[in-house]
C-alpha positions, -999 to +999 in steps of 0.1 A: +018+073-223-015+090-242+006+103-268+024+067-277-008+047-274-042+051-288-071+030-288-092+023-318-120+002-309-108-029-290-074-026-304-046-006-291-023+011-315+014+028-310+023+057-328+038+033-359+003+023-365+015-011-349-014-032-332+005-037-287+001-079-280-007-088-246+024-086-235+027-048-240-005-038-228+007-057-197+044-039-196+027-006-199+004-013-170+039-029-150+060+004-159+030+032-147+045+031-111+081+040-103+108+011-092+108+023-061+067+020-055+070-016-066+098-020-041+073-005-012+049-027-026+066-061-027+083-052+007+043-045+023+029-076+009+057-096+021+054-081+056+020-093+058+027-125+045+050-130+067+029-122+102+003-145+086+031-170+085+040-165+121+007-165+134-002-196+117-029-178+095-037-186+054-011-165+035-033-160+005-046-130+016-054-110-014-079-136-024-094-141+013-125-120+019-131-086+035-150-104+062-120-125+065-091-100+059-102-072+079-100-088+115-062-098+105-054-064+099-067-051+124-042-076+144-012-070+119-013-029+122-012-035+164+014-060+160+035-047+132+071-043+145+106-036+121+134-059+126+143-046+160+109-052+176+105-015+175+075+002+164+075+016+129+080+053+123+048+071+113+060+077+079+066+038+072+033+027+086+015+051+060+039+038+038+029+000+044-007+007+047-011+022+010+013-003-010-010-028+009-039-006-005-025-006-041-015-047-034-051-055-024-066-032-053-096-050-060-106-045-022-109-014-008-090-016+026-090+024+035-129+030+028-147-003+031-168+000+057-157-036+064-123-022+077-135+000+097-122-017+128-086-023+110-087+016+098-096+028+134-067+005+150-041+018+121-050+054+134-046+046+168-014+034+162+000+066+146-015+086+177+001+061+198+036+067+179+028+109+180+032+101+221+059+085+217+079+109+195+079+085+162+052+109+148+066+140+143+073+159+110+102+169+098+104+206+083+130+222+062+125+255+074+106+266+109+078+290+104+083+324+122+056+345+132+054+378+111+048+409+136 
């Protein structure tokens, strides 16, 4: 992308000399993640939603506070289940837990110190599905022990 665009003061330039509108600046910023990261995303965010929907909470949580937001995660990451009722793979969870991260960008739900609480449930959760045998990792080759 650095080598199409350049910035010349407050304008931004292609390699035609051609000033981007709006609309390109914001398709460049749209396009910097793959399809399949937006997928992750959407499908995240619309997890959430959803729970707050079924608990009878206000959906618009990327505007609510941290104060606000970090007691319903701390519910939602106990609570999460897939469409079986079964607990999500460890995998998945992390999976969930960032493209909420990326969703909620302007809040910083893995270091704030105001989801502590949520980040300490999320982490008991994986240890919870470790005992249960959703935790593992998969390898592609087993180590061996050189003699």
């Amino acid at each position: 992308m650095s080598n199409q665009y350049r910035q010349v003061g407050q304008i931004s330039i292609d390699n035609n000399g051609n000033a981007l509108s709006e609309e390109d600046l914001d398709k460049i910023l749209r396009d910097k993640d793959s399809q399949a990261t937006h997928k992750t995303t959407q499908f995240a965010s619309d997890l959430l939603r959803s729970y707050l929907k079924q608990n009878e909470l206000p959906v618009d949580f990327k505007n609510s506070s941290s104060e606000i937001l970090a007691p319903v995660l701390f519910k939602f990451y106990a609570e999460m289940r897939n469409k079986k009722g079964e607990l999500y793979k460890r995998s998945s969870l992390l999976a969930i837990r960032n493209s909420l991260a990326r969703h909620l960008s302007s809040k910083d739900i893995i270091k704030h110190p105001a989801f502590k609480n949520a980040n300490q449930m999320f982490f008991s959760m994986v240890k919870r599905l470790a005992k249960r045998g959703k935790g593992q990792f998969s390898t592609r080759c087993k180590l061996v022990k050189m003699t």
